[in-house]
N, C-alpha and C positions, 0 to 999 in steps of 0.2 A: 252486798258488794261482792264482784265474782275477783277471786284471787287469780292473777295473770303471772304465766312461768315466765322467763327468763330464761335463756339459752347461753348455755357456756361450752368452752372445751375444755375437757380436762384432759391431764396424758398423765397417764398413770403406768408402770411397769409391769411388766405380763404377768409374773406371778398376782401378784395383789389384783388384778384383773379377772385371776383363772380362779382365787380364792372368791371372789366376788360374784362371778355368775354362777361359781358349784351353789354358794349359800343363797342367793335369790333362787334357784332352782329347788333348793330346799324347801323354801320359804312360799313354793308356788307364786313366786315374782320376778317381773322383768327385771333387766338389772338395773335399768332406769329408775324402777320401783323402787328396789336397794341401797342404790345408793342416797335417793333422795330419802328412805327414812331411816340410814344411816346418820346422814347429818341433822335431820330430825331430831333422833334420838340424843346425839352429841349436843343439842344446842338446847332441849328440853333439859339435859342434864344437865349442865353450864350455865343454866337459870339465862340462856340469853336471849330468850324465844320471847317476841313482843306478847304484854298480856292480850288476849282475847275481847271483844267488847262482848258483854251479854246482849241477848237480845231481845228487844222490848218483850211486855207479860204479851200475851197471847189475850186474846180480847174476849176468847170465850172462856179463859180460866178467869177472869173478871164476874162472869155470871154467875159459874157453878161455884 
């Protein structure tokens, strides 16, 4: 199942903006990139990230 984004605005204040695209430029990412595994990261930590499904065995590890 392919994960579909969702589009928001955010307004955010120029400094935390200007800290935000120095550190994705760090980081060799857009700041889109950034922020999205910024809140990643926040909600992985917060234990509030839905679990994962595994995904069925693979059919040739059934063989071998």
């Amino acid at each position: 199942m392919a994960k579909t984004a969702k589009n928001f605005i955010l307004r955010i204040d120029a400094d935390t903006m200007a800290a935000i695209e120095k550190w994705a430029s760090d980081e060799f990412r857009s700041t889109n990139g950034q922020l999205q595994w910024i809140i990643t990261e926040a909600l992985r930590r917060a234990k509030r990230l839905p679990r994962q499904r595994s995904a069925p065995p693979d059919v040739t590890d059934a063989i071998s």
